[in-house]
Each structure stands twice: as C-alpha cells, then as structure tokens.
N, C-alpha and C positions, 0 to 999 in steps of 0.2 A: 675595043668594046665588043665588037662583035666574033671575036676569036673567044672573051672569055665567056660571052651567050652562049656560046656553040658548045666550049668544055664542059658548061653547067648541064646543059639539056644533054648531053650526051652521056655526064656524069649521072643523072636522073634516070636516062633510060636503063643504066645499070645495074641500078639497085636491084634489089629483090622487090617483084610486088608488096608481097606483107610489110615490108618497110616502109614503100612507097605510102599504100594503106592503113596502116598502122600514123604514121605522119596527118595523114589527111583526116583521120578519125579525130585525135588528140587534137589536131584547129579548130575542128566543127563543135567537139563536147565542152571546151572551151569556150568558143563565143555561145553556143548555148546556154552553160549557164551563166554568164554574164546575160544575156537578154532575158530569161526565162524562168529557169530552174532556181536561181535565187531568191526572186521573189517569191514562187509557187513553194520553195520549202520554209520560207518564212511562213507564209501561210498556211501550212498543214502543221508545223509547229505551234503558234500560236493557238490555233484552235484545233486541238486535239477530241477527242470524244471516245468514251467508252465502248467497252465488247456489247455489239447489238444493238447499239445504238449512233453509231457513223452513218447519220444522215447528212450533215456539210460535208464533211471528207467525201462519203460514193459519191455528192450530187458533182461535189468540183471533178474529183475525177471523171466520171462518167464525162461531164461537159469538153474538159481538156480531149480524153480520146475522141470525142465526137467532131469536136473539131479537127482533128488530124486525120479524119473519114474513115476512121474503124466503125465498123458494124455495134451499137453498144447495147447492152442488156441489162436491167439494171431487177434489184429487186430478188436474185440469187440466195437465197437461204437467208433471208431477212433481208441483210442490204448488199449483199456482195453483186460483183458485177462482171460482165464478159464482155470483152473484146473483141471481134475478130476482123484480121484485115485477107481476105481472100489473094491469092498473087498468081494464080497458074496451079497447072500440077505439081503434088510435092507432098509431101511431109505434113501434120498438123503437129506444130512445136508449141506447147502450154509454157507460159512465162508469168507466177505469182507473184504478189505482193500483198502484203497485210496491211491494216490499215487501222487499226484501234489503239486507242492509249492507255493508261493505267492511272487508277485515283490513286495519284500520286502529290503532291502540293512540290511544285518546282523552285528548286532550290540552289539552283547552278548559279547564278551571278551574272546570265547572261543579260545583253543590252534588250534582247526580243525572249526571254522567257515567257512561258507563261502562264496567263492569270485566268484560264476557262474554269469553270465551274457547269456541274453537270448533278443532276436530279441520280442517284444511283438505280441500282437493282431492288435495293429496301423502300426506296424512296428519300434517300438521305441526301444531303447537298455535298457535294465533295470537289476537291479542287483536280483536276484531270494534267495531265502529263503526257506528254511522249517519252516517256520514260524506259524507251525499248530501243529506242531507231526508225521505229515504224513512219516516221516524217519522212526519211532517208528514202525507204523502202518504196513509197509511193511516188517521189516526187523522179528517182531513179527510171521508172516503170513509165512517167510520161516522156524524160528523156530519150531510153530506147524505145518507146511508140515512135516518138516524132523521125527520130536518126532512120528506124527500120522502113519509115513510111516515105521520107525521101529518097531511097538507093534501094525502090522496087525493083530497079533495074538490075541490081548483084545478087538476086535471090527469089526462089522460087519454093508455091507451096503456102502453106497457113500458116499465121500465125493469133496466138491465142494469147492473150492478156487478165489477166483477171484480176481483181481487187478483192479483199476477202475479209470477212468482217472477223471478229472475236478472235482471234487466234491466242488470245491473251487468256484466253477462259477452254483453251482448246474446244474449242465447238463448231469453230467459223467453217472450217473443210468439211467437215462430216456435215455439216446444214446445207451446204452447196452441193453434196454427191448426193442427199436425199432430197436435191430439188430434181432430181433426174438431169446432173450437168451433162455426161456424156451422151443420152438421148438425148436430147435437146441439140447438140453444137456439137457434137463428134468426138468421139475416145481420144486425147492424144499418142503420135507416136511416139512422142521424148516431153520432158516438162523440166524446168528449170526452177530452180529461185533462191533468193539472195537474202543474208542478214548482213547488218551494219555491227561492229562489234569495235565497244571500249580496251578491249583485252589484246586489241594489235595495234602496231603504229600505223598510220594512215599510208598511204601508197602501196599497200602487201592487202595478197590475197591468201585466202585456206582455203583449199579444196583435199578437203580427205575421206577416206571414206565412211566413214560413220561420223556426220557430222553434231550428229543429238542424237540423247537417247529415249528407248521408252519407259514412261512413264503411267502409274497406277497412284490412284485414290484409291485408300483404304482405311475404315474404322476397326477400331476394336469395342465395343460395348463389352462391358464386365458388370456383373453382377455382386454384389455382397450382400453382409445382413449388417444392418444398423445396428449401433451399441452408445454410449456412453464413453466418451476419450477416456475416463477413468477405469472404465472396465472392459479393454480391450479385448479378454478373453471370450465376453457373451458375444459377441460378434464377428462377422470375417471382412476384413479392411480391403476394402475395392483401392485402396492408395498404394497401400505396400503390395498386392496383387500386379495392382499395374506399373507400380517400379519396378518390380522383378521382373516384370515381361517386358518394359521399355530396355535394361539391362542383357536380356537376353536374347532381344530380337538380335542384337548384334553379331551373338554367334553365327545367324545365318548365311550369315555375307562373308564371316572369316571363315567358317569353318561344312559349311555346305559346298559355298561359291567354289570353285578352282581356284586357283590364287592369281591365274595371270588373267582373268575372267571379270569386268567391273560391274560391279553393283553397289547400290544404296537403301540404307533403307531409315530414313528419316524422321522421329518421334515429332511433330512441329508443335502437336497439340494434349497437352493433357489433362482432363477438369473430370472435379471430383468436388466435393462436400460443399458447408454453408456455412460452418461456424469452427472457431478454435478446437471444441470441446466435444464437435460431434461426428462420429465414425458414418458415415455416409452409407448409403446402401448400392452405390452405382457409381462409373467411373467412364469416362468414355477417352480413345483415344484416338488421334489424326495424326495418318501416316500418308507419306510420298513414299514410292520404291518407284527405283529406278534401275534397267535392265537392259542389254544392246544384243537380244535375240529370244522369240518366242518358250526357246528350251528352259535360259535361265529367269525368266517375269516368271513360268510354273514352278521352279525350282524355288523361288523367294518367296510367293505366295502360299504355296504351302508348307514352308517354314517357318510362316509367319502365323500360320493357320494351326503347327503341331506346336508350336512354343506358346502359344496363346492358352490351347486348352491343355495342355498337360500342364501349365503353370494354375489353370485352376483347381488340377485337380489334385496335384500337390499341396493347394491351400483346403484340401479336404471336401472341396465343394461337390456337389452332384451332378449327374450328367444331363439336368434338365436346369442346372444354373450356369455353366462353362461359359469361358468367355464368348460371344459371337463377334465372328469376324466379315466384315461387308467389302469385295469388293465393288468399286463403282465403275462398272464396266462403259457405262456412259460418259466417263471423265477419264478415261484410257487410253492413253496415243501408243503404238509401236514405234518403234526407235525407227532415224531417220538415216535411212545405208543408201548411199550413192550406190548407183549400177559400174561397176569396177570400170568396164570398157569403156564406158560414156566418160566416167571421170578422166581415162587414159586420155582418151579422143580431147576431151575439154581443157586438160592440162596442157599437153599438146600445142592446142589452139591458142592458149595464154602464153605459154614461154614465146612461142611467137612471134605472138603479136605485141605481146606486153613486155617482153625477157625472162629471162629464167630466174633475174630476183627477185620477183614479184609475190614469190611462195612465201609464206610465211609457215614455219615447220617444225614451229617447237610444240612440247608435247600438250594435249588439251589435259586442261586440270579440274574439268568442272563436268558432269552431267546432266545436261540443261537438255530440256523437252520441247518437240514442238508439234504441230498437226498436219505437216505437209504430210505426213504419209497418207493420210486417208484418201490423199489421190492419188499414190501411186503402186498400192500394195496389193488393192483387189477391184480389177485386176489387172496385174502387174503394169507397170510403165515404168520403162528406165528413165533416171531421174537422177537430175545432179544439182546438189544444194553447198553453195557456198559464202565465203562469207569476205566483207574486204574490213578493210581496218579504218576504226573512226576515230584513234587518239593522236593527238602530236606528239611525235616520238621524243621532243622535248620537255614532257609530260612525264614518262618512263625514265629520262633523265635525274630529272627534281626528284622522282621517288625514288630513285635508287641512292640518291645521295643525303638522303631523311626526309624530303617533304612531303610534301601533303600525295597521299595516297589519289589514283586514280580511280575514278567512283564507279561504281558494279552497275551494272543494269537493273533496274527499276527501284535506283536509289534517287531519291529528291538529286543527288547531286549530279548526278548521271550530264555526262556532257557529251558531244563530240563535234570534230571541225569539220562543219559541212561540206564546204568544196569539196573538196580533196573524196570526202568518198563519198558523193554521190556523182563526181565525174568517171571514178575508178569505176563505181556501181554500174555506170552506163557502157561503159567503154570495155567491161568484160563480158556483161549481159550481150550487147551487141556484136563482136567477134565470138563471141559461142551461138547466138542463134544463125548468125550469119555462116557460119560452118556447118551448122544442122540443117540448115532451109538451101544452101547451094544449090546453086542452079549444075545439070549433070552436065 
C-alpha cells in the first residue's frame, strides 16, 4: 500500500503543471456548478429582462460579486456595472458579459423556460427571453469571479469585470465609455469576452480572428408623385423605384466588394402606399450592412448612396426629390477583430490547458454584429473575443440525419445545454485571465 502511495505521488510529481492545473481547475468548476452556478443560471434564465431595463439581472449580479469582495459599481450607462478586485502590481485585465434578453415569447419545451413579461420601449407588454445566451454569459462571469478570487495567490494585478446592459440594441458599450468608464476605474491593458453559441457542439471553443462583424442602420426614404393605379403614367411609383434599388443594391457587394472581401447588405424592410388602387407618393426602406473593415463599411455605403440616387434619377425625378439616404451612425458598431498576438498567446493558453481539440474551425457562415468594440478600438486595447459551444452534438446528429433543425439565436426555440458550456465558459475565461494577470 505504501509502495503504491509512493508511485502515485511520485507519478504526480511528474506531470506537467498545466496538467496538474488543468485537473484541479476541471474539480473545482465542476462542484461549482453543482453548488452554485445551476441554480444562479436558472435564475437569470427565468427572469430575463430587456436592453435598458436589467434591473433584477445588475441587482443579482452586482450582489453575487459583492459578495466574493470585488469592489462593485453599479448604475454604469443606465444599469451596467463594474467590478474590480485589486491583487498587487500587474496588468488591469477587463472581462465582459452582457446581460439583457430579447422580446422573444419562449418556446423551447424546456422544463424551466420562461414565462417573464416586461412593459417594452413603446410601452407594450411583451413576453421576454434569453433568447441570445446572455443567461450563459453572466452566470459564467460569476463563476470566473468566484474561481479568480480564490487563487489570489497564482496571480497578480487587476482584474475588471463588468456586466453590461443593451448589447441587444447595440448601445450598452457606448453608454458605459460615455459614462467616463476608463476615468473613473482605469483604461484596460487587455479585455476579454465571451458568447455562448447554438452553431457549435458543446465542449469546442472558436477563437478566430474576426469574430463579428460591423454593422450599419440605414434608410432609404424615396420620394414620388401620387397617381391613380389606373393611370400610372400621371405619376412616379416610389414602389417600382424602390424595387429597382432593393434589386440593385445587390450589385454593391458583387460587383464593387473584391470577391474574397465579405459584406452584406440586407433589404429587411420595405412600406409603401394604403390601398390596392393607389400609387403612393413615398416609400421608405430599412437596411442592415454589414462590413469587417473601415475601408469596405465606406465602400458599401456609398454604393448604396450612388445606387439610390442615380436610380431616382433614371426614374426622371429631380434633384431636389432623389432618394435620401440616412446613415444612423448612432446604431453603428465596427466589426469585432481580435488583436492577432493576444489571440496567439490565448490560443496557446487553451490547447494547454484545455487540448488542442478544443478549437472548433470550421468556417463562420453568418455576419453577426455586436458592440464589444466600443471598448476596444478607441483607444485601442488588445482584445480577445471568443466563443464556446452551447448545442449537444447529438442535436447536429438528428439534423443531419432529417430531424428537426437546431434553432438560430433569437428564435423562440433557441435552446442550449447549460453545464457544459458554462463550465467550458469558466474554465477558458479563467486559464486566459490567469495567463494575462501572471505573477512575474
């Protein structure tokens, strides 16, 4: 018995630390969320609440980190909140999580969906969802508090936590840097953050580098003159105007874009007239473009801007009725580009600690937007935003074999399996801040 003591302890002394570590992490985030983290994301699940209005979600978080002795601040660009746990000299490392849900009516078949209901923006009663992951994202965020705040001892330096309201309405980041965050609590050196995503199997991480892109609100208003459906010639059709420009926004993207270069440029909205029989005199239309560098968002937009009025004036119209086109530069996010080196470094740090198949690396097929840049592009802070997987890869199975399709993000049916990645959620957030805050 005590010979095979001896080989064990001796066999342990051998490993590699990061093994060793890596073992002892995976115990801890394990019985954490059996004691904790289960309940707390049931609870941020259940009661979800809209952009702007996360006042249960800040108050519990806020109380969670206060209890684990982070410094907490609450009240950040309406409701967002700050963290900080001071540890020595070192580094200030920013670590985000968003926190709002979407009027969504849930519709997944879960045993704990749910049934919140929230007053909207209009004033309208609507049924609310975590229809994003954003439940994931927060309850992640208490896990790495709690883990970071027990092993003061393996790390040195600040660390910065935030919770962040609206990120669903793009606004939450830009209301929290126009609260004066960085005066207030200190410019970070590096900043981190994570999304929960139905699009990978659970236990796989993506870290690439452009993980979202930027995104533009755009109308077109178009001008006509009113006529009689019957006598289309006394008039100029703001319908068939704006179907020729919905049709030929499209060249933009094929034939301005580069071709290996991605962009979008998305018609979502089109309204026009009042009746069967009557030619309208106005037309308006709601666009998304989307862009993954400052060069091509100007290249689209004014593509979108010469297709617009040369299509008016093909339709004969004057140069004091041309279509106008409104950027809404207040509803704008810059695309979201990891800093190369940081990603090396953070990639790095995951194969590992975590293994090398952890990556999940097939190619993104979608251009989804979000507002973490606003804290890191002016000015600058290297920034690494990644994402782990929320579906049962027996899920991916059933689809590929005819069944039921796995449900898109901010669909009623939107599901994913908690454990699994809000343990992943923790246990990479914490081996990457743990690498950045190292004691020298």
């Amino acid at each position: 018995m005590i010979r095979c003591l001896a080989f064990s302890l001796l066999a342990a002394l051998l490993l590699p630390s990061a093994v060793l570590a890596n073992a002892d992490l995976d115990q801890r985030v394990d019985a954490l969320y059996d004691e904790e983290l289960r309940d707390l994301f049931l609870w941020f699940h259940q009661n979800p609440e809209l952009s702007h209005m996360e006042h249960q979600t800040a108050a519990r978080l806020a109380s969670e980190l206060d209890e684990l002795g982070y410094d907490v601040h609450t009240g950040l660009g309406g409701t967002g909140i700050v963290a900080l746990l001071e540890n020595g000299e070192g580094p200030l490392v920013m670590f985000r999580a968003d926190m709002d849900g979407l009027p969504v009516e849930e519709k997944s078949g879960l045993s704990y969906a749910s049934k919140a209901k929230q007053v909207d923006w209009d004033g309208n009663e609507v049924s609310v969802m975590h229809a994003c992951g954003h439940d994931v994202h927060v309850t992640s965020l208490v896990g790495t508090a709690r883990i970071m705040a027990e092993r003061r001892d393996h790390w040195q330096g600040t660390l910065m936590l935030i919770g962040q309201p609206a990120e669903e309405r793009v606004a939450g980041a830009r209301l929290m840097r126009e609260d004066d965050l960085w005066t207030r609590f200190g410019q970070p050196d590096y900043a981190m953050a994570l999304h929960v995503t139905s699009t990978v199997p659970t236990g796989m991480l993506v870290a690439d580098a452009a993980p979202y892109s930027g995104a533009d609100t755009v109308d077109i208003l178009i001008k006509g003159v009113g006529a009689h459906g019957a006598s289309p010639h006394s008039g100029v059709d703001p319908v068939l105007l704006g179907s020729q420009i919905v049709v030929a926004l499209q060249s933009v993207v094929s034939r301005s874009l580069p071709p290996r270069r991605p962009g979008v440029i998305t018609v979502g909205s089109f309204h026009s007239g009042t009746k069967h029989n009557i030619i309208s005199d106005s037309a308006k239309l709601q666009l998304t473009v989307r862009s993954e560098s400052q060069a091509d968002r100007a290249l689209l937009l004014a593509g979108i801007e010469r297709v617009a009025k040369n299509s008016g004036r093909v339709m004969g119209l004057p140069d004091d009725m041309l279509p106008e086109v409104i950027v809404y530069e207040n509803e704008g996010v810059p695309p979201t580009l990891n800093d190369l080196g940081m990603l090396e470094r953070m990639r790095g740090v995951w194969a590992d600690q975590l293994g090398e198949g952890v990556f999940y690396n097939k190619e993104r097929l979608a251009m989804g937007a979000e507002d973490f840049p606003f804290f890191t592009v002016d000015p600058y802070i290297p920034s690494v935003y990644f994402a782990v997987g929320g579906t049962d890869p027996a899920d991916f199975e059933r689809e590929a074999a005819g069944g039921p399709p796995v449900a898109s993000h901010h669909s009623p049916l939107f599901r994913i399996v908690p454990e699994p990645s809000v343990e992943l959620g923790v246990k990479a957030s914490v081996t990457g801040l743990m690498d950045l805050l190292q004691m020298p």
